[in-house]
mmCIF file of the N, C-alpha and C atoms, coordinates in Angstrom:
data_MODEL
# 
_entry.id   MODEL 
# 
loop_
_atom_site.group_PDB 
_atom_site.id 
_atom_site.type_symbol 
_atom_site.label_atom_id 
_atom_site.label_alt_id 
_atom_site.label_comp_id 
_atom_site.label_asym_id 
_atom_site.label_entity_id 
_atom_site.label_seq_id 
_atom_site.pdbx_PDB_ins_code 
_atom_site.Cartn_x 
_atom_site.Cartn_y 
_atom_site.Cartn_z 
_atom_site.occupancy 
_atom_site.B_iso_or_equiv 
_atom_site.pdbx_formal_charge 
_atom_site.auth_seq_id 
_atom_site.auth_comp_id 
_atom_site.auth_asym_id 
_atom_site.auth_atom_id 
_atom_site.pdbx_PDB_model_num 
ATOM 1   N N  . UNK A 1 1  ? -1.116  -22.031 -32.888 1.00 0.00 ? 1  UNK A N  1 
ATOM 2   C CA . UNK A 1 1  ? -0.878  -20.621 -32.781 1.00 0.00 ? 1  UNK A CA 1 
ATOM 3   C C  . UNK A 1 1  ? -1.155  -20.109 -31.374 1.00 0.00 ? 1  UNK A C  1 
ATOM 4   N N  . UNK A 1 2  ? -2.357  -20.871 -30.816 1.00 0.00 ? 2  UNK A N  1 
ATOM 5   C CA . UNK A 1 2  ? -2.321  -20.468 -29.254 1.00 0.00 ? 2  UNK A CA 1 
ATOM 6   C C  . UNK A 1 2  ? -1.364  -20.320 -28.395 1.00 0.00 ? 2  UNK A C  1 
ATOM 7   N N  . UNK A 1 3  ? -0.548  -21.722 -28.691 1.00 0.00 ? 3  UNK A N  1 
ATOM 8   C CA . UNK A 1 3  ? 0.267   -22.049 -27.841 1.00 0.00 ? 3  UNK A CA 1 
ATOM 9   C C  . UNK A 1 3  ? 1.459   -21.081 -27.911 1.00 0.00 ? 3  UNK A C  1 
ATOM 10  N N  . UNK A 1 4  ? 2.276   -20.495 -29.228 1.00 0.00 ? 4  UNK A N  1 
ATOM 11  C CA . UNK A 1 4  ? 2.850   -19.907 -29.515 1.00 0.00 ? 4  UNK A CA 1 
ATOM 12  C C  . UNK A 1 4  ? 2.773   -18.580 -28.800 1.00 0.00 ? 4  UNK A C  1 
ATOM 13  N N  . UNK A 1 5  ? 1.632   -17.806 -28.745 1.00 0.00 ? 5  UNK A N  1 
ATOM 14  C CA . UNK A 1 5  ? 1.279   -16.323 -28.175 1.00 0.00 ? 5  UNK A CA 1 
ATOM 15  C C  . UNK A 1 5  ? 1.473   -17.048 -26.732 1.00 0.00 ? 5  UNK A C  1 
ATOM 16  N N  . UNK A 1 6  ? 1.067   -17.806 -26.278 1.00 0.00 ? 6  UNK A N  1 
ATOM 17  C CA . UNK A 1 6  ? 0.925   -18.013 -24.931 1.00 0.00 ? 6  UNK A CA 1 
ATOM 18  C C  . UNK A 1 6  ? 2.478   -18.008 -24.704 1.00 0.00 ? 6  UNK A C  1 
ATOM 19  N N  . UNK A 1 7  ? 3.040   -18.719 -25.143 1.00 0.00 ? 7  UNK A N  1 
ATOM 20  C CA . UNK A 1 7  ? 5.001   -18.907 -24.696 1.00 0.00 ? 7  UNK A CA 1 
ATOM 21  C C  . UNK A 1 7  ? 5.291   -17.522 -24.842 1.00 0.00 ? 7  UNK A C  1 
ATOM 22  N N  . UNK A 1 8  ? 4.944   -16.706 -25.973 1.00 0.00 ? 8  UNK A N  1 
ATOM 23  C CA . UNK A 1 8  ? 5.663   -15.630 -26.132 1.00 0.00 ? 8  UNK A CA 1 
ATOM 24  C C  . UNK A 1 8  ? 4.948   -14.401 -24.944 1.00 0.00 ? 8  UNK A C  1 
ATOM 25  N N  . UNK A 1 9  ? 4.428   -14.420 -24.196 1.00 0.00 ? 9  UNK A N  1 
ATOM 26  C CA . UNK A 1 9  ? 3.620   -13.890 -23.811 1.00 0.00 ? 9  UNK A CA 1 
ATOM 27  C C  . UNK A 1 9  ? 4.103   -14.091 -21.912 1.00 0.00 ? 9  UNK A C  1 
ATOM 28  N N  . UNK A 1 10 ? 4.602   -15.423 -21.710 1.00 0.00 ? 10 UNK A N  1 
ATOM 29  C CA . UNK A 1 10 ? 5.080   -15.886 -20.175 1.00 0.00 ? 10 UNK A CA 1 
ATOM 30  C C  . UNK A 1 10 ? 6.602   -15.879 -20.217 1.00 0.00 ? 10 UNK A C  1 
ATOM 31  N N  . UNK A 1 11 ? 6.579   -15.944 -18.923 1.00 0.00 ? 11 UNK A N  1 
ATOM 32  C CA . UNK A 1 11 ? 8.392   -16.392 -19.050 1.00 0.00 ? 11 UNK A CA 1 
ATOM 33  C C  . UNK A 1 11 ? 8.297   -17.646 -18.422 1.00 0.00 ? 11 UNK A C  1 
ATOM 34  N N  . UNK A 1 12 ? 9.347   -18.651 -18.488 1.00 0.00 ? 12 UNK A N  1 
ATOM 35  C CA . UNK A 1 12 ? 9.661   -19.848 -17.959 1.00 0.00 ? 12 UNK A CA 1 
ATOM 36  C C  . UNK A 1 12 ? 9.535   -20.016 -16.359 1.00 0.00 ? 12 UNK A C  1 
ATOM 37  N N  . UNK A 1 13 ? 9.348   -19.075 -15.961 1.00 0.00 ? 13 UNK A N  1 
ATOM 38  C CA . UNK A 1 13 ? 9.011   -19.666 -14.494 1.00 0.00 ? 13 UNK A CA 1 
ATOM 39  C C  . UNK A 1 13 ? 7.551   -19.244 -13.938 1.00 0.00 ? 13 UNK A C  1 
ATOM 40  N N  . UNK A 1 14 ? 6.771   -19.290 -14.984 1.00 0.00 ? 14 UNK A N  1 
ATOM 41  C CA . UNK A 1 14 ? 5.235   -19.496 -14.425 1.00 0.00 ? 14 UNK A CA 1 
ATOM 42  C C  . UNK A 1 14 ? 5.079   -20.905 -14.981 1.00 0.00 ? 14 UNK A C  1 
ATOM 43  N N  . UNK A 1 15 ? 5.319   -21.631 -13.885 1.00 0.00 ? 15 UNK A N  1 
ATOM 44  C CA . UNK A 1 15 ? 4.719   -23.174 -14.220 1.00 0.00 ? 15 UNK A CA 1 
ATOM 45  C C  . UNK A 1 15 ? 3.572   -23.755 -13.912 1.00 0.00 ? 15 UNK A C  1 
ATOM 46  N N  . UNK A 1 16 ? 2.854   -22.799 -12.632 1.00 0.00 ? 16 UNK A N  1 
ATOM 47  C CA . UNK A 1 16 ? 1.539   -22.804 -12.227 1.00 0.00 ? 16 UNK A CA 1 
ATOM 48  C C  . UNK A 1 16 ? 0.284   -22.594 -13.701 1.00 0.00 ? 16 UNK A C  1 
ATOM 49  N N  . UNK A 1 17 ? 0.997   -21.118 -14.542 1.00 0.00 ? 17 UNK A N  1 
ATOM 50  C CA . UNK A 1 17 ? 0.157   -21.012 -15.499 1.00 0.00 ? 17 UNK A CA 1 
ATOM 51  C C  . UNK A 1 17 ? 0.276   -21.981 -16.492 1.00 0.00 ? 17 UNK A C  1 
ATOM 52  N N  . UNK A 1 18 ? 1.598   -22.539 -16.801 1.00 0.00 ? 18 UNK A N  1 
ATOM 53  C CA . UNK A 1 18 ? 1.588   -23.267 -18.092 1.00 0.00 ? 18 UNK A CA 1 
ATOM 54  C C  . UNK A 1 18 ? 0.555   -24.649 -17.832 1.00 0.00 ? 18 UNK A C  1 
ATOM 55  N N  . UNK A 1 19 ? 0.815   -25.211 -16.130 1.00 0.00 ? 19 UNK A N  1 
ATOM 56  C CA . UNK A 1 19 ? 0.152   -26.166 -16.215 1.00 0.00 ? 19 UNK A CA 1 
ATOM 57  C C  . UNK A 1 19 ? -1.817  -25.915 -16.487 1.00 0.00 ? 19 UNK A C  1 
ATOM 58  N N  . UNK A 1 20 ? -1.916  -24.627 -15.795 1.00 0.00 ? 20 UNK A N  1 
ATOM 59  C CA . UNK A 1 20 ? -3.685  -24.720 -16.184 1.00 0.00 ? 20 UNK A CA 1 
ATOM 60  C C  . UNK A 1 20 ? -3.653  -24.217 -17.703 1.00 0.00 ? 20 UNK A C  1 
ATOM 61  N N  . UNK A 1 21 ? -2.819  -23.869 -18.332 1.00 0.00 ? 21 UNK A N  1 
ATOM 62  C CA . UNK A 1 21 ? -3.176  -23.684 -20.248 1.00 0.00 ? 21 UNK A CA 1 
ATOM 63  C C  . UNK A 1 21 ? -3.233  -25.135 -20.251 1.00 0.00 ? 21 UNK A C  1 
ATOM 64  N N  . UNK A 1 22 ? -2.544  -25.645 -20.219 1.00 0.00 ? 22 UNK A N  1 
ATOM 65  C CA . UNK A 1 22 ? -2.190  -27.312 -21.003 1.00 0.00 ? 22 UNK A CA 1 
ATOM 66  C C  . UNK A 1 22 ? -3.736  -27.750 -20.260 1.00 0.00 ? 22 UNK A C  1 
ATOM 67  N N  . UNK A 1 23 ? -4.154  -27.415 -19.114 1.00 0.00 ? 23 UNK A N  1 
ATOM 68  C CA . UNK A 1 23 ? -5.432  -28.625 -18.494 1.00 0.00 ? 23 UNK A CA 1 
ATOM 69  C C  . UNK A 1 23 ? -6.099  -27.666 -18.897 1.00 0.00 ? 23 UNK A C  1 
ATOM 70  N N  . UNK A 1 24 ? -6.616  -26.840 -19.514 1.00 0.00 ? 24 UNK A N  1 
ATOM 71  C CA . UNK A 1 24 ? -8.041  -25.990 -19.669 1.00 0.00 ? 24 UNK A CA 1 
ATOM 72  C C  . UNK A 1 24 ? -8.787  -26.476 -20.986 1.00 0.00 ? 24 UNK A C  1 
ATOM 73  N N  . UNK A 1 25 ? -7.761  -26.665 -22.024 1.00 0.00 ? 25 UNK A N  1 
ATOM 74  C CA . UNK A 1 25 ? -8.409  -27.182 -22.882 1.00 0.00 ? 25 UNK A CA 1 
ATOM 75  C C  . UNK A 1 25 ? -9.195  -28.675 -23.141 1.00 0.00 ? 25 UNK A C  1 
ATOM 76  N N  . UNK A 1 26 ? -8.364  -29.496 -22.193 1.00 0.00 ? 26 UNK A N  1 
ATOM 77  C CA . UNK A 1 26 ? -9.002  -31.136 -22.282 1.00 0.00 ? 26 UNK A CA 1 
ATOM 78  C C  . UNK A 1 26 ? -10.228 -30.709 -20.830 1.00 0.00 ? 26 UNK A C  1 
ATOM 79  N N  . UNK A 1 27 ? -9.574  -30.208 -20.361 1.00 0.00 ? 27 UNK A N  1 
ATOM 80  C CA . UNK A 1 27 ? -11.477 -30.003 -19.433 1.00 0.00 ? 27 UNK A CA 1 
ATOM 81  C C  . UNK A 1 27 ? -12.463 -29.485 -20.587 1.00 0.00 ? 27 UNK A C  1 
ATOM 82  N N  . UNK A 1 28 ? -12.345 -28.754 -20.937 1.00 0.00 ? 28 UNK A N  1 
ATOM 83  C CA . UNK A 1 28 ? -13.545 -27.797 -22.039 1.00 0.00 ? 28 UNK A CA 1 
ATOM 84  C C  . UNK A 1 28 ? -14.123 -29.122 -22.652 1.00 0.00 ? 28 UNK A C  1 
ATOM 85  N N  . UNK A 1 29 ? -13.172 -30.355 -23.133 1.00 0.00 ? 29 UNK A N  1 
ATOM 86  C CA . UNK A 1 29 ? -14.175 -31.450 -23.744 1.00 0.00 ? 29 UNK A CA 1 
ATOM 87  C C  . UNK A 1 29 ? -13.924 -32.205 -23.208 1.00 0.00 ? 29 UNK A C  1 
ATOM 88  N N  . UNK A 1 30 ? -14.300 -32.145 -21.797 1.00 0.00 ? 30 UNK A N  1 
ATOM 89  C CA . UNK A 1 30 ? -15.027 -32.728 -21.274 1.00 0.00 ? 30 UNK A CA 1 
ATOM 90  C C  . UNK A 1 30 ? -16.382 -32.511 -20.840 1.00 0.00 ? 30 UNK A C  1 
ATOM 91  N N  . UNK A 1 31 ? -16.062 -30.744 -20.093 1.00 0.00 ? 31 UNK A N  1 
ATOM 92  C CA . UNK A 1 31 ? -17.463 -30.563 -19.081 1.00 0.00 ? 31 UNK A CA 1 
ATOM 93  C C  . UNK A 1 31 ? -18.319 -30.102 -20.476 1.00 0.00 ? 31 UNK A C  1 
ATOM 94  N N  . UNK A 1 32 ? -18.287 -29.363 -21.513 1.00 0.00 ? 32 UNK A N  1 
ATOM 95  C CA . UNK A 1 32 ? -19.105 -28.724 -22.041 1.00 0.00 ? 32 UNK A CA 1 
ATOM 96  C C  . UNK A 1 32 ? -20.237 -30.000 -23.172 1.00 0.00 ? 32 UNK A C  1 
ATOM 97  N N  . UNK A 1 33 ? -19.609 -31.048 -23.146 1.00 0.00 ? 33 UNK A N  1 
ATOM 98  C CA . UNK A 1 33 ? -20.306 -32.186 -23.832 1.00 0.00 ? 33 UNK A CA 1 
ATOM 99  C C  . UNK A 1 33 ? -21.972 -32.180 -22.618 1.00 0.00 ? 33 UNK A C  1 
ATOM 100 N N  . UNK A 1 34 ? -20.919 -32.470 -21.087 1.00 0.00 ? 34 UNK A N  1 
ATOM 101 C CA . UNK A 1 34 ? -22.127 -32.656 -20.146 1.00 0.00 ? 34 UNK A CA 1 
ATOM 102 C C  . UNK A 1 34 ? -23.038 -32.011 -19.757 1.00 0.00 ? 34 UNK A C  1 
ATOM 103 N N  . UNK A 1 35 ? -22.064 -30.966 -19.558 1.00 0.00 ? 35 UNK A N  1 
ATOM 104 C CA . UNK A 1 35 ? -23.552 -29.772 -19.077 1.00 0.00 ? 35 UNK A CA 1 
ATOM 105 C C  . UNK A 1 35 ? -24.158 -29.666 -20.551 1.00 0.00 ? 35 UNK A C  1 
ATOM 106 N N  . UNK A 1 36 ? -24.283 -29.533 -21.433 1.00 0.00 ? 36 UNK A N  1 
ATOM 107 C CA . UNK A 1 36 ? -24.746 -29.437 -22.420 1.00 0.00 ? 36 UNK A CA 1 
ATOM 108 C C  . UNK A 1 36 ? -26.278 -30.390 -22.866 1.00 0.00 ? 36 UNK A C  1 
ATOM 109 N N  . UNK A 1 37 ? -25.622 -32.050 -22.412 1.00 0.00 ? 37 UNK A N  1 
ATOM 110 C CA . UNK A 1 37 ? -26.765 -32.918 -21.770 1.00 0.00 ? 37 UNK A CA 1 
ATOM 111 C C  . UNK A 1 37 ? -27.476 -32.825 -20.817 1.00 0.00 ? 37 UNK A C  1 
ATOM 112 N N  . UNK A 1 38 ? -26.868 -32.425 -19.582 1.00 0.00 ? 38 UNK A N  1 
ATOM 113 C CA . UNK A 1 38 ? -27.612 -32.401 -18.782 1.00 0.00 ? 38 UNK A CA 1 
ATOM 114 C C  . UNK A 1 38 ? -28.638 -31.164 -18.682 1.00 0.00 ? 38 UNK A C  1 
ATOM 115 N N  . UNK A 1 39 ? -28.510 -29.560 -19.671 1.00 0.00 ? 39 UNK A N  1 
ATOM 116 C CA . UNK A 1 39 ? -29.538 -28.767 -19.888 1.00 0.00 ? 39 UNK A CA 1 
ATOM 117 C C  . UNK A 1 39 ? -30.425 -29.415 -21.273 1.00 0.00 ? 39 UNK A C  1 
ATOM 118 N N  . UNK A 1 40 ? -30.330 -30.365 -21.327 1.00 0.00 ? 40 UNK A N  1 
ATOM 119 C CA . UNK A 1 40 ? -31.257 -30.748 -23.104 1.00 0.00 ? 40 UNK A CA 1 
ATOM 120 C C  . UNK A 1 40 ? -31.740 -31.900 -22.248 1.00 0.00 ? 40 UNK A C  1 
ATOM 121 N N  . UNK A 1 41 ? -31.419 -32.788 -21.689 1.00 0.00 ? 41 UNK A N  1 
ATOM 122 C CA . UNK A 1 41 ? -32.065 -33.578 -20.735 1.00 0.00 ? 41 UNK A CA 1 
ATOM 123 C C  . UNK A 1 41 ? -32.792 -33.248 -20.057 1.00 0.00 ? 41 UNK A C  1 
ATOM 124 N N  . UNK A 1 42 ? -33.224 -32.495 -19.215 1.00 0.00 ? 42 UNK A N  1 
ATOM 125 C CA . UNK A 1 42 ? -33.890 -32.193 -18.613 1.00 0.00 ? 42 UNK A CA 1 
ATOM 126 C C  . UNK A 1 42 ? -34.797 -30.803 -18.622 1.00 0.00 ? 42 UNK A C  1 
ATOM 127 N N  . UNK A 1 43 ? -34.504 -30.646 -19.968 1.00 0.00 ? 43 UNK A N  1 
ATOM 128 C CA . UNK A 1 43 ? -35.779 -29.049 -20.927 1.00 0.00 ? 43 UNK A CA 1 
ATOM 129 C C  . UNK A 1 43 ? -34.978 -28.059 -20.114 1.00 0.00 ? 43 UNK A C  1 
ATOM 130 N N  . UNK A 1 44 ? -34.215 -28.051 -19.688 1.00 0.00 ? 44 UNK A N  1 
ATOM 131 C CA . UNK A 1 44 ? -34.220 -26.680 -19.100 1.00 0.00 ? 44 UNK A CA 1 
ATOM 132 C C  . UNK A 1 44 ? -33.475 -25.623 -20.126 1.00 0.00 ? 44 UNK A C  1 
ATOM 133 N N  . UNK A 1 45 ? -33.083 -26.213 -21.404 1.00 0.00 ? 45 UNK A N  1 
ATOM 134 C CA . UNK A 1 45 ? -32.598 -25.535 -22.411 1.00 0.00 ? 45 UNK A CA 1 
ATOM 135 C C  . UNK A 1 45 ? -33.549 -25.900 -23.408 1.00 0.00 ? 45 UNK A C  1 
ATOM 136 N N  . UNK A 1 46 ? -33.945 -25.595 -24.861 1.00 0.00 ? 46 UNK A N  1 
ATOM 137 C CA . UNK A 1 46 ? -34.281 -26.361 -26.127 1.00 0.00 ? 46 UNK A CA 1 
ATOM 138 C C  . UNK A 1 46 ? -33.077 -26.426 -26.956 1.00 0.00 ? 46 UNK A C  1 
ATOM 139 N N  . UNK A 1 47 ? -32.826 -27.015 -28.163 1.00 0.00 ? 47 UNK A N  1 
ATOM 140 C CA . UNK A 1 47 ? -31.753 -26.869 -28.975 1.00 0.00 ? 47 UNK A CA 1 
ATOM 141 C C  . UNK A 1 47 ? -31.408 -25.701 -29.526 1.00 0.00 ? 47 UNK A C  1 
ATOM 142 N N  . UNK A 1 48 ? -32.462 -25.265 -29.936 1.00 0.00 ? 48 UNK A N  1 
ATOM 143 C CA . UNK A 1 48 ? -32.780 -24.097 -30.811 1.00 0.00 ? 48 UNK A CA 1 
ATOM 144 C C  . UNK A 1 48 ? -32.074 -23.089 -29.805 1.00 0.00 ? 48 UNK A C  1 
ATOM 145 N N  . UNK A 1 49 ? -32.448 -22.895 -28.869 1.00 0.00 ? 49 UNK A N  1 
ATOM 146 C CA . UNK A 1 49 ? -31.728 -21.512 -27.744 1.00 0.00 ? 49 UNK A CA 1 
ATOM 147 C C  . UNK A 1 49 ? -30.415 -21.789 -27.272 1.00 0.00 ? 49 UNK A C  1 
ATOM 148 N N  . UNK A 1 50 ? -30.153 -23.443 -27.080 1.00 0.00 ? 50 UNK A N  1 
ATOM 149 C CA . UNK A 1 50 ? -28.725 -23.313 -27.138 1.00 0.00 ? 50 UNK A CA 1 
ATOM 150 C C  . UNK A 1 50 ? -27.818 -22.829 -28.164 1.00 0.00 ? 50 UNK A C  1 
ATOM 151 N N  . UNK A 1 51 ? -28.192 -23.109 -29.208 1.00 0.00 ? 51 UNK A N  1 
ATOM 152 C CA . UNK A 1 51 ? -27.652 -22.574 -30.485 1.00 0.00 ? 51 UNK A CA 1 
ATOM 153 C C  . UNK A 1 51 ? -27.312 -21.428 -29.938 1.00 0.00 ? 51 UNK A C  1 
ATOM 154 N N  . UNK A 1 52 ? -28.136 -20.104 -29.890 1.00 0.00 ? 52 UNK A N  1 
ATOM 155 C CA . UNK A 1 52 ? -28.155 -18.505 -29.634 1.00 0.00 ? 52 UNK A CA 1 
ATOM 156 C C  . UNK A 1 52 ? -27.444 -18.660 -28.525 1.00 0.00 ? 52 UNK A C  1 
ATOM 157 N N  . UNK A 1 53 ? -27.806 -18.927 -27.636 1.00 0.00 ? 53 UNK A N  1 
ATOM 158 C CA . UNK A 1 53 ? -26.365 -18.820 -26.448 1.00 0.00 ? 53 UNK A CA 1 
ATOM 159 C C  . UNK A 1 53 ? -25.104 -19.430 -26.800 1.00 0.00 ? 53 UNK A C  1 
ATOM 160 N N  . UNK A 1 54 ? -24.745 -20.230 -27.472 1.00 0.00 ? 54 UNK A N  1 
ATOM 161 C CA . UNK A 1 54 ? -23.432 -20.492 -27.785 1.00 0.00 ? 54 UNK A CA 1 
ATOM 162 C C  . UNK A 1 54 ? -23.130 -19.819 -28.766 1.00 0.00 ? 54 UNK A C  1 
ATOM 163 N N  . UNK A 1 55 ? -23.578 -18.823 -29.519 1.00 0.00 ? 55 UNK A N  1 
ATOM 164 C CA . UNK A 1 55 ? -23.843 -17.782 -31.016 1.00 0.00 ? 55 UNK A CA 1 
ATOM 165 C C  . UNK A 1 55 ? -22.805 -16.484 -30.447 1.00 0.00 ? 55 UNK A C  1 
ATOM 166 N N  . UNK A 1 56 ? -23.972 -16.438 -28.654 1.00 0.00 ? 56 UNK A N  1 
ATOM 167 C CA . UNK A 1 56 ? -23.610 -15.109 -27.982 1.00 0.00 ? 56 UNK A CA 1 
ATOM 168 C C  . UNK A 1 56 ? -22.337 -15.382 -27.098 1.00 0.00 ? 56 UNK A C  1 
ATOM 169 N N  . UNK A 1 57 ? -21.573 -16.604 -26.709 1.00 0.00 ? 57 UNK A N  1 
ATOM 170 C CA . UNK A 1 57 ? -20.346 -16.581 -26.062 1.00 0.00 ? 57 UNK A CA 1 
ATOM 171 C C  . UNK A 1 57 ? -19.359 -16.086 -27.371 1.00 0.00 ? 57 UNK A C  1 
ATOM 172 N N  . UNK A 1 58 ? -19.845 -17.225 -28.393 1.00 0.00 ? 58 UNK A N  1 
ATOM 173 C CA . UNK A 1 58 ? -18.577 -16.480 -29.089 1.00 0.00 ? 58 UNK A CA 1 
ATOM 174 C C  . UNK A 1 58 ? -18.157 -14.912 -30.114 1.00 0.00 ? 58 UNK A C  1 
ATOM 175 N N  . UNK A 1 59 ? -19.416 -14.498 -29.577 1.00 0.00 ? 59 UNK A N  1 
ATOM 176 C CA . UNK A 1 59 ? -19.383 -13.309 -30.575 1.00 0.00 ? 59 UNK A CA 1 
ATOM 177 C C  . UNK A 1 59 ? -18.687 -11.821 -29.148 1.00 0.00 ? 59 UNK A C  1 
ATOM 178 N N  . UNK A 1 60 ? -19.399 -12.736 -28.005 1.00 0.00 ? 60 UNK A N  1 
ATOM 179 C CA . UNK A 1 60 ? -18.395 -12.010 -26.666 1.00 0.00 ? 60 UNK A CA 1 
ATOM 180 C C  . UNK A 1 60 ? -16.720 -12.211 -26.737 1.00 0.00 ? 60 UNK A C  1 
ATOM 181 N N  . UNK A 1 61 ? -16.441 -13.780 -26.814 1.00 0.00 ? 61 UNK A N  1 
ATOM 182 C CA . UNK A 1 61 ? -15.464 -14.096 -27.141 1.00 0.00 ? 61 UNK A CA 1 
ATOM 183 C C  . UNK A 1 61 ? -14.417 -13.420 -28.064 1.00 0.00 ? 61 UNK A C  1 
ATOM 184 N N  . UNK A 1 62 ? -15.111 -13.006 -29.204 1.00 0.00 ? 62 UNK A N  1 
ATOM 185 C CA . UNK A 1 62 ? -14.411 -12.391 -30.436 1.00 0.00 ? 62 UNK A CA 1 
ATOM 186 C C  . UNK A 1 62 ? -13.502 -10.799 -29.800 1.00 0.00 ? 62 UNK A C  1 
ATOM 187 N N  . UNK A 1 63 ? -14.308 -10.782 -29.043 1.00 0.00 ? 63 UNK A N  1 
ATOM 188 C CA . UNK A 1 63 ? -13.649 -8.924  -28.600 1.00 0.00 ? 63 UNK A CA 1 
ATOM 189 C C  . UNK A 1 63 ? -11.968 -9.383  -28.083 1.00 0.00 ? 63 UNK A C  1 
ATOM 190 N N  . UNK A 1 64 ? -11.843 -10.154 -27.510 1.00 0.00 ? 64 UNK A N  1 
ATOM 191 C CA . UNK A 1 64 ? -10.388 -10.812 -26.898 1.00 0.00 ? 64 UNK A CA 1 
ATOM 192 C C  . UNK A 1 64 ? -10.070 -10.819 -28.018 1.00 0.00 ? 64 UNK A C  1 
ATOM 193 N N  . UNK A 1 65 ? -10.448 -11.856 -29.121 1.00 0.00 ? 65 UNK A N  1 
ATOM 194 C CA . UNK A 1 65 ? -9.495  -11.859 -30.289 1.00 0.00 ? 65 UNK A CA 1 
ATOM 195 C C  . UNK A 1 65 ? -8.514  -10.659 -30.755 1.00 0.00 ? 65 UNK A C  1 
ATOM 196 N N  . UNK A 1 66 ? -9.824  -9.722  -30.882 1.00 0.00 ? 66 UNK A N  1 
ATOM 197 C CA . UNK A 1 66 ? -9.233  -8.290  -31.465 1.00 0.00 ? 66 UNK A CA 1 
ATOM 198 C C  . UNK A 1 66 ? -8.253  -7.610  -30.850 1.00 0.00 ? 66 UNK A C  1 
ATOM 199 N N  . UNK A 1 67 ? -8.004  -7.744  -29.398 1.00 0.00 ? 67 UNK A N  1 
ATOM 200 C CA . UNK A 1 67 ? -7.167  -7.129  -28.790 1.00 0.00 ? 67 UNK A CA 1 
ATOM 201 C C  . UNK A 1 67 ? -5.759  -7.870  -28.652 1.00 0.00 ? 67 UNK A C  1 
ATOM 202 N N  . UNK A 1 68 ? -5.525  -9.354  -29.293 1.00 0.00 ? 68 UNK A N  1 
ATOM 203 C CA . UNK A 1 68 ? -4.232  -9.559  -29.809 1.00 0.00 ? 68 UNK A CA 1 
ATOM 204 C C  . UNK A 1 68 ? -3.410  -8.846  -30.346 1.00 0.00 ? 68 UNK A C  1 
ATOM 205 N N  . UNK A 1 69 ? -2.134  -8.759  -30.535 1.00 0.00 ? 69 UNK A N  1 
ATOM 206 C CA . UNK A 1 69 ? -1.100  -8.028  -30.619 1.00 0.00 ? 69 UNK A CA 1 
ATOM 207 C C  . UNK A 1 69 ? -0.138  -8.883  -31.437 1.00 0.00 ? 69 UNK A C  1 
ATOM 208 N N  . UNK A 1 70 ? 0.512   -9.016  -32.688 1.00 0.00 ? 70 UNK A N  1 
ATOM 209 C CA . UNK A 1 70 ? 1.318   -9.281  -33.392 1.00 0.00 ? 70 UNK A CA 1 
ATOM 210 C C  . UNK A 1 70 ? 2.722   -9.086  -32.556 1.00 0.00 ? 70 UNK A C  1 
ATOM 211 N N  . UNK A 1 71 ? 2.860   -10.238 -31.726 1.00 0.00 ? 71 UNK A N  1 
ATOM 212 C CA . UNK A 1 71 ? 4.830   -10.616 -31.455 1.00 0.00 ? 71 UNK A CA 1 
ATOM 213 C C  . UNK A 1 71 ? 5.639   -10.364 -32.036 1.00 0.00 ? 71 UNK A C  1 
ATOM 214 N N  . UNK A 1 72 ? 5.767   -10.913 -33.350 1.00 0.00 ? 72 UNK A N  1 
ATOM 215 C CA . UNK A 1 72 ? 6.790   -11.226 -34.068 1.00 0.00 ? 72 UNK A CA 1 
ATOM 216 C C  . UNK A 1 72 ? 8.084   -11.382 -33.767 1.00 0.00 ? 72 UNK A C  1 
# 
């Protein structure tokens, strides 16, 4: 469905954007596995508080949702 709003949303000659949609998502799993280790590795996070900070991106996150718009 992403992908869908996203086409409907560009025209065919942003190829600059289509290429960072298509690479944004295989970065995300990549870097967020690491940094993720590397703050639990080294205490500078606990589990428990990462939890709440990843609680609070997506509840920031959610406001974008809402402001989608039905294409059809």
């Amino acid at each position: 469905m992403s992908e869908t709003y996203f086409f409907k949303q560009i025209e065919g000659r942003n190829a600059g954007l289509i290429g960072y949609f298509r690479r944004s998502r295989p970065l995300a799993f990549i870097v967020a596995p690491i940094l993720a280790s590397v703050l639990l590795e080294f205490n500078i996070i606990t589990l428990h508080t990462l939890f709440y900070v990843l609680a609070a991106i997506m509840i920031f996150a959610s406001g974008y949702m809402f402001r989608l718009v039905d294409t059809k």
